[in-house]
Structures are given as structure tokens and as C-alpha cells.
C-alpha positions in Angstrom: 0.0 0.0 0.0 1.5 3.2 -0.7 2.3 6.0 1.7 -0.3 8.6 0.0 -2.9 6.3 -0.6 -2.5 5.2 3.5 -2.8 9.0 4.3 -5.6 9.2 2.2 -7.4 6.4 3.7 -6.0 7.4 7.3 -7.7 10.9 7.0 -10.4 9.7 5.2 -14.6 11.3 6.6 -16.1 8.9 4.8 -16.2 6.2 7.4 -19.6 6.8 9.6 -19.1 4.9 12.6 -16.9 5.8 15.2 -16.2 2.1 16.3 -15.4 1.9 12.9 -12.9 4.6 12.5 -11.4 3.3 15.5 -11.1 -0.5 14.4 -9.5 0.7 10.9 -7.2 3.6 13.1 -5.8 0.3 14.7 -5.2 -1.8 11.2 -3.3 1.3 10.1 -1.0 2.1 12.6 0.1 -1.8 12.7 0.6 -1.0 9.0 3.1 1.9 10.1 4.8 0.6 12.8 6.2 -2.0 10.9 7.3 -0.5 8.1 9.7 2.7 8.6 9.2 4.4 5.7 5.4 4.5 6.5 6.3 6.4 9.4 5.8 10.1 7.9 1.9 8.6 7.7 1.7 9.0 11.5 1.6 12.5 11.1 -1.6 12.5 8.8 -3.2 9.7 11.8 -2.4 12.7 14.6 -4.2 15.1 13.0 -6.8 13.9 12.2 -9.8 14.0 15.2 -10.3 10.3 15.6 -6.3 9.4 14.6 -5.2 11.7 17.6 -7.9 10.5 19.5 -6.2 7.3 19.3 -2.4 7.5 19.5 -3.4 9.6 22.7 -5.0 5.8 23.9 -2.0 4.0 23.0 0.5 7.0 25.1 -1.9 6.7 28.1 -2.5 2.4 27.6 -0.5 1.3 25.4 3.5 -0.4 26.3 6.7 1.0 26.7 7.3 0.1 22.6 4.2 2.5 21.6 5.0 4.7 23.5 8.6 5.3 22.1 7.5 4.5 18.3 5.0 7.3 18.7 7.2 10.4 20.3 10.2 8.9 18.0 7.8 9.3 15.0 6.1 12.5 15.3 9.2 14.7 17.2 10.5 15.4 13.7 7.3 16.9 13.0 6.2 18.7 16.4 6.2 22.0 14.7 3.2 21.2 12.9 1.6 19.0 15.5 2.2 21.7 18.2 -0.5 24.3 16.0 -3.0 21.7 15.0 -5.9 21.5 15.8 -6.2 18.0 17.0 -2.4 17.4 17.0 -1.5 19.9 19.5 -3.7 17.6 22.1 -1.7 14.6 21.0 1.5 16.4 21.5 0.3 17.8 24.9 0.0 14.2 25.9 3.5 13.2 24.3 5.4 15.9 26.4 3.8 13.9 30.0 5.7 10.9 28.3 9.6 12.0 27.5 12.0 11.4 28.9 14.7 14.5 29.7 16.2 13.3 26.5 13.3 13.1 23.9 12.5 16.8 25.4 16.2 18.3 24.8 15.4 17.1 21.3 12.5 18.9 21.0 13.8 21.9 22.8 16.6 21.8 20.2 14.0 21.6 17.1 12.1 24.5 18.1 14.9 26.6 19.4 17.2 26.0 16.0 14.9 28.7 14.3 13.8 31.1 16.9 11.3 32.9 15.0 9.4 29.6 14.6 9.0 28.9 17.8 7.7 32.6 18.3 5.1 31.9 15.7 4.0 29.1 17.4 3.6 30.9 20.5 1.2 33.4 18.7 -0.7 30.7 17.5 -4.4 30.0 20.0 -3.4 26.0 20.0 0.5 26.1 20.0 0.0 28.3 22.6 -1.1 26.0 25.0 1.1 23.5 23.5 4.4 25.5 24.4 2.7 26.0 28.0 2.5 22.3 28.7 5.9 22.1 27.7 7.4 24.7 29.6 5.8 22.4 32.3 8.0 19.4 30.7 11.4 21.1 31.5 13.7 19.1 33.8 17.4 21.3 32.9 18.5 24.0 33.3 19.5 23.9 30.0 16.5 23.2 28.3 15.3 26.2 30.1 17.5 29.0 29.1 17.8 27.7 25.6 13.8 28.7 25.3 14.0 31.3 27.7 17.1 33.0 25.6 14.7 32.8 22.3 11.2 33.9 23.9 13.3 36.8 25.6 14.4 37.8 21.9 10.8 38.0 21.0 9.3 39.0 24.3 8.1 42.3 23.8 6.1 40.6 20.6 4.4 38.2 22.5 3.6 40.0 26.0 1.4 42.4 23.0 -0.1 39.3 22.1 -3.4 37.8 23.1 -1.8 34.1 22.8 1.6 34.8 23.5 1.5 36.7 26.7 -0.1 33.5 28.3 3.5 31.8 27.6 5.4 34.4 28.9 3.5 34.4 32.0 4.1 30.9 32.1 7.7 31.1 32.3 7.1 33.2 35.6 4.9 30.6 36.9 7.2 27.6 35.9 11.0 29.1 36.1 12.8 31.1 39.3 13.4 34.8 39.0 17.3 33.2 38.4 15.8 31.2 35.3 13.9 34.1 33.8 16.1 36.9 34.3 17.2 37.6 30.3 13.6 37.5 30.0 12.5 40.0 32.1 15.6 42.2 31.3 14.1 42.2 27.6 10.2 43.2 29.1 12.0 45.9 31.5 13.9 47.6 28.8 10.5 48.2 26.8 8.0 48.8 29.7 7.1 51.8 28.2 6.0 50.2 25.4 4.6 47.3 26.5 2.4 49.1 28.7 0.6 50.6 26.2 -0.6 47.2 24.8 -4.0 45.7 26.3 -2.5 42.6 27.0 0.5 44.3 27.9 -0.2 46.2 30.6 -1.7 43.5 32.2 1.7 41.3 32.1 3.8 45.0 33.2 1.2 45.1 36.5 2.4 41.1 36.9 6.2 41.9 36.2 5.9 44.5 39.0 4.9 41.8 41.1 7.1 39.5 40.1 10.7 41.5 39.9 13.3 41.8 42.3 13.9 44.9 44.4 16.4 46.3 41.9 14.1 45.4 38.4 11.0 46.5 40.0 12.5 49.9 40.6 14.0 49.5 37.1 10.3 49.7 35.8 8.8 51.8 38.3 11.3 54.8 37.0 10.9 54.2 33.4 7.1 54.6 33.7 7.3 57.6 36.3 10.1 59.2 33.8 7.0 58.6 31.2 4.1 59.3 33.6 2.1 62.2 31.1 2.6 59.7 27.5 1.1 56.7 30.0 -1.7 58.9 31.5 -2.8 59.7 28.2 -2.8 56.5 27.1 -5.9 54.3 27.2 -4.5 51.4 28.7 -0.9 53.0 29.8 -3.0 54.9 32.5 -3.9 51.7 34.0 -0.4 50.8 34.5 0.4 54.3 36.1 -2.7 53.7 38.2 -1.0 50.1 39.7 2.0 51.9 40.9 0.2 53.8 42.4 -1.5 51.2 44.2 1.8 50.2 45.6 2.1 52.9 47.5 5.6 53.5 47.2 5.5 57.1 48.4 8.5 58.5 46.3 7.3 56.9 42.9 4.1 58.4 43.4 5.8 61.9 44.6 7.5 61.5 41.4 4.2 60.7 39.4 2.8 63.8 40.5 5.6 65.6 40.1 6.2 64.7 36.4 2.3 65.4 36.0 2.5 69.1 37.3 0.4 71.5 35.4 -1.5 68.6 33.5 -4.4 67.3 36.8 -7.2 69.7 34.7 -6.8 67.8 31.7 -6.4 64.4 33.2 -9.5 64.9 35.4 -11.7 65.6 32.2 -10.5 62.6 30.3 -12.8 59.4 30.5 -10.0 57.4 31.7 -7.4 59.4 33.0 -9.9 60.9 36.0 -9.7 57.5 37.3 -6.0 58.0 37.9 -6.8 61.4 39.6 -9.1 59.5 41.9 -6.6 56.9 42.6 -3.6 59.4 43.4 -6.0 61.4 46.2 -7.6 58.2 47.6 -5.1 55.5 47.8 -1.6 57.2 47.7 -2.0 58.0 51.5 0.4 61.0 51.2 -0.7 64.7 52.7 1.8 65.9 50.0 0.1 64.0 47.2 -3.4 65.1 48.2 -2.5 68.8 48.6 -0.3 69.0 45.7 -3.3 68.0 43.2 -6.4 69.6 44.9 -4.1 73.3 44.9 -3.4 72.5 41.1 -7.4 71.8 40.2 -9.2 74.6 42.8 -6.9 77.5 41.9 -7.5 76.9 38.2 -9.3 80.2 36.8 -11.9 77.7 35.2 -13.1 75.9 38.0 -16.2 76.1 37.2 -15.7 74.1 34.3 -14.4 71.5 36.2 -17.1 71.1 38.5 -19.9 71.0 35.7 -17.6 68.1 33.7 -19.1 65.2 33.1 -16.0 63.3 34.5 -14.0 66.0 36.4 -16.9 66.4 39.0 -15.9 62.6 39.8 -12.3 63.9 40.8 -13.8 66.8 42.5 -16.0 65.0 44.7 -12.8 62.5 45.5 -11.2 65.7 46.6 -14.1 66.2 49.3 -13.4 63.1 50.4 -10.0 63.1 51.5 -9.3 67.3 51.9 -10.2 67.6 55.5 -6.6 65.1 55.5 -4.7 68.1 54.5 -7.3 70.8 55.9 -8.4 71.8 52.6 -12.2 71.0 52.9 -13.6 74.1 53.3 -10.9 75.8 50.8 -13.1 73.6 48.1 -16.3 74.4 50.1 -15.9 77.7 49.8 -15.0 77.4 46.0 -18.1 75.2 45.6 -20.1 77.3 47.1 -18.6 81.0 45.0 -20.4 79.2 42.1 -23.5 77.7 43.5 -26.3 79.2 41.1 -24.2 77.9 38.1 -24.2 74.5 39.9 -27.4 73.6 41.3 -29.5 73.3 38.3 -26.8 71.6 36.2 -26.6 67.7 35.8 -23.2 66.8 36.9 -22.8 70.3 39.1 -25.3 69.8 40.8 -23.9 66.3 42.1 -21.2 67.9 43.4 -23.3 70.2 45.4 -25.2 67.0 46.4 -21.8 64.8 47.9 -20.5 68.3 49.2 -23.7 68.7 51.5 -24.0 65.3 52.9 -20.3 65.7 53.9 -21.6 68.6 55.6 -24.2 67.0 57.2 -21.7 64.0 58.3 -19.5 65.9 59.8 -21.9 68.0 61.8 -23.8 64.7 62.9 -20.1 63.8 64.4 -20.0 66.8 65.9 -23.2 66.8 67.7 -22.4 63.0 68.8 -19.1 64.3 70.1 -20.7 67.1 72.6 -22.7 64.3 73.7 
């Protein structure tokens, strides 16, 4: 029988049965095990749904001999198994089954053209296929040889809605030791990569994640860059984290590097958020003070207070001012432009938070005498 007309039959839809498929899979591959140059056929059998269905049986229940004939017969082609459809479940099975060996060959096959095994990372099943083998790693030199070629396209991937799940892996499955060229290549374009919706997720991660010396690395690229970031519709989130890290001379920084720029920030749709954030979780008198003197002495306060998002930040300001004994500065200022405020639909919500304030604190006052 020849080797196309095996495939052929191998990959074949026309069989209806599933017992059926199953009886003929196992006639075939007795065909190709016994006769090398029938080999390449396995390939076709893997992916193909019912074929992968069952070489997966015979790696899970089959002998030591099946076992090896199958990973000895499809490594050669892993590339193509790993992005499959139905192979890359095969191959996910395969990886369980190596030994440290059979993996440092496949390591070697996919690391000998780096820019293949990048593809394959941007690719939804070889993806999950590189994951599993990350998991399949026993040496440390297996490691940095893929380490050493993701970190070449790392910046690529962490943008990537497939590949940032492998480089996340890495930090999952490798010490900080094992990853370190890697996260020397994602620290070097922070910037970058945190303006990238799947990228500023992994940067909030690498924060996490880095040493002492790399996280302050990052955290003074992005406060050096603080006003591209705040601008930026998913930069502002990562601006935002470190803030929520309360590390009180990156955000002194933050603010510093923002001076002259809190009115246009607070009526931006995403950057009043980060407004917000700096006055109610940097827990810093200087912080607070810094940004409610920049937005109340603005000639155009009125303007803020009537903006559909600025009256957000406003409000925020209530909340935290009497920290830095600024609440009735903003009262006060409030108040100066009360007829302009009362009638209008976000002013007037201003006017609304500013009085129950009021009314809180004088209800803690009368509690107090009491």
C-alpha cells in the first residue's frame, strides 16, 4: 500500500461509525509501525480528530514500545503538530511521556529557528502547547535555551493575546534566576509594553514578580514617562498600579512629572480615574494637597465642576481634603459658584456629595458634645 494512498485512507470522513474509525485507526497504525518508511503517515493519523484520539489511547494504555514508536515518530514533525488542531492535544499528551532526552530534542528543534518557535507561540493551540511544555522542562538547560529565544521576541508576545499567556508561564514555571534575560528584555520596553492591552496586564504582573532592583528599574521608566502613559488608554492603568503600591516617592514622582497637567487628566474618560486613585489610595498629605491646589486655583473651576468626569475627581477631593485641611478651601469654592451649579446635571452632584459631607460631619460633631 503506498504511503499517499495510507494517508488518504488514514484521514479519510467517509467512514460513519466511530467504532469503525477506531477499528480501521488500529489496522493502520500496525501497517506503520512496521514499516519505517510509513512512518511520515503517523503525522496525517495525529491530525486527524479520531487518529489523535487514538495514539493519545496508546501513550496513556498502550507499552513502553508504543509509546517510544509514537514520540520517535512524530518529534520530527512537532512543529506542525504543536499548532494543530487536533495534534497539539496529541503532542500535549506526548510531552507527559519523554524522557529528559526526547524533550532536549525537542527543545533543540524548536529553538534552532527562533522565529518559529515565536510563531508558534502566537498561534491560539501552540500556545497551550508551548505551556505544557514549559511544564516538561527538567534542565536548566533546556530552560535558558527557550527562555534565551522567547526573551528575543518577548516584547512581541507579551502584546499578544496568545503569547503573553506563555510568557507568563515562564514566571509561573522558572525562578526569577531562570527568567532573568527575559525579564531584562520586558523591562527595557515597559514603556512600550504598557501601552498594549494585554501588555499592561503582564507589566502590573512583572511589577509583582521582579526583584527589588528590576521593579524599581520599571517603576522609574514609567514615572520618567508618567504624562505619554496617563494619556494612554491602557498606559494609565499601569500608572494607576503603581500607584496602588504605594511607594511614596514613585508616586511623589508621578505627581511631580504630571504638574500642570491634573485639569486635563481629570476631564478625560480614563485618566480621571487615575486622579481619583492618586487622592484616595496614595496615602500621602503631599500627594493630596499637591493636586487639589493645582485643580481649585484653576481660573476655570467652574468648568471642572460641571464636567461630566472632572466632578468625579472633585467629589474625590471632598473626600480626602479635610486630611490636608483643605475641605472648606473647596467648600468655599463650591459654594462661589453655587447658582451655576445647582441646576446643572453633573454640578449639581457635586453640590449633592458636598452637603452630605456637611451634614456628616456636623452629625459627628453633635455625637461628640454628647
Amino acid at each position: 500500500m503506498s504511503m499517499g494512498l495510507l494517508g488518504r485512507i488514514i484521514t479519510s470522513t467517509n467512514f460513519g461509525e466511530e467504532d469503525d474509525r477506531i477499528k480501521r485507526n488500529a489496522e493502520y497504525y500496525e501497517i506503520i509501525k512496521r514499516d519505517r518508511k510509513h512512518w511520515c503517515v503517523l503525522t496525517d493519523m495525529a491530525k486527524d480528530r479520531f487518529g489523535s484520539r487514538f495514539l493519545q489511547g496508546r501513550l496513556e494504555n498502550g507499552g513502553y514500545d508504543d509509546i517510544q514508536f509514537i514520540i520517535g515518530a512524530l518529534t520530527p514533525q512537532i512543529k506542525k503538530l504543536m499548532v494543530d488542531s487536533f495534534g497539539n492535544h496529541l503532542v500535549q499528551k506526548m510531552f507527559l511521556k519523554c524522557t529528559e532526552a526526547q524533550i532536549g530534542e525537542i527543545v533543540d528543534i524548536l529553538t534552532n529557528n527562533g522565529h518559529e518557535l515565536i510563531n508558534i507561540c502566537q498561534d491560539c493551540n501552540g500556545s497551550i502547547s508551548v505551556q505544557k511544555l514549559l511544564d516538561s522542562l527538567t534542565s536548566g538547560q533546556q530552560i535558558t535555551k527557550i527562555v534565551d529565544v522567547l526573551s528575543k521576541g518577548a516584547v512581541k508576545l507579551t502584546k499578544d493575546p496568545n503569547g503573553h499567556l506563555v510568557i507568563q508561564q515562564c514566571w509561573k514555571t522558572f525562578s526569577n534566576e531562570e527568567n532573568k534575560v527575559l525579564f531584562r528584555a520586558l523591562a527595557e520596553n515597559c514603556v512600550d509594553i504598557a501601552r498594549d492591552r494585554d501588555g499592561c496586564c503582564v507589566l502590573q504582573s512583572l511589577i509583582l514578580k521582579a526583584d527589588e532592583h528590576l521593579r524599581a528599574q520599571i517603576v522609574g521608566e514609567i514615572t520618567q514617562n508618567a504624562l505619554v502613559l496617563a494619556h494612554d488608554s491602557y498606559g494609565n492603568y499601569v500608572v494607576q498600579f503603581v500607584v496602588g503600591q504605594k511607594i511614596k516617592e514613585a508616586t511623589r514622582s508621578l505627581v511631580r512629572n504630571l504638574k500642570g497637567q491634573f485639569e486635563t487628566l481629570s476631564t478625560n474618560r480614563f485618566c480621571c480615574y487615575l486622579v481619583v486613585k492618586f487622592l484616595k489610595e496614595s496615602d500621602d498629605e503631599f500627594v493630596i494637597k499637591f493636586i487639589i491646589d493645582e485643580l481649585v486655583n484653576k481660573s476655570n473651576i467652574l468648568m471642572l465642576l460641571q464636567d461630566q468626569y472632572a466632578n468625579i475627581v472633585i467629589q474625590s477631593a471632598l473626600d480626602v481634603a479635610e486630611e490636608v485641611s483643605m475641605f472648606y478651601l473647596i467648600v468655599s469654592v463650591i459654594k462661589m459658584h453655587h447658582q451655576s451649579l445647582h441646576n446643572h446635571p453633573f454640578g449639581k452632584e457635586v453640590v449633592l456629595h458636598m452637603n452630605q459631607l456637611i451634614r456628616d460631619k456636623q452629625g459627628d460633631q453633635h455625637d461628640r458634645q454628647f
